[in-house]
C-alpha angles and dihedrals in degrees: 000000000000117000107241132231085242088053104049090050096049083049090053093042082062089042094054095033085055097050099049093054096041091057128071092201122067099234129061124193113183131138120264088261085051091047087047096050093057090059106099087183082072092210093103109095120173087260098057085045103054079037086059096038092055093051080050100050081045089059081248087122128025107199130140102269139066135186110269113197124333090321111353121116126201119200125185106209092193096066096045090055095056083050084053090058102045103047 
């Protein structure tokens, strides 16, 4: 069974909500293995997440993080926390 579109944002979503309330800092930098390992849910692989990073870098996803460097993912947690209110 194919992971869906649907799927693969909800797992980031965790990923990023988990990571801006276990850090006591606003920004996060890790590698995609690093940002993987964070998703509970276990459907994210390297692969989904390079997948999700270039329809960010298109303007496909807007979302709070970007690809820094060859494998290196920035999220900014503050931003995803004002998402968090307002949605």
């Amino acid at each position: 069974m194919l992971t869906s579109h649907k799927q693969i944002l909800i797992a980031a979503l965790g990923v990023l909500e988990q990571i801006s309330t276990s850090y006591r800092t606003t920004r996060w930098v890790g590698t995609f293995n690093d940002f993987v390992t964070y998703d509970n849910s276990q459907t994210l692989t390297v692969p989904m997440v390079h997948e999700l990073l270039e329809a960010i870098g298109k303007g496909e996803l807007h979302l709070p993080m970007s690809l820094v460097g060859r494998d290196t993912i920035y999220v900014d947690a503050e931003l995803f926390n004002w998402f968090g209110e307002r949605l």
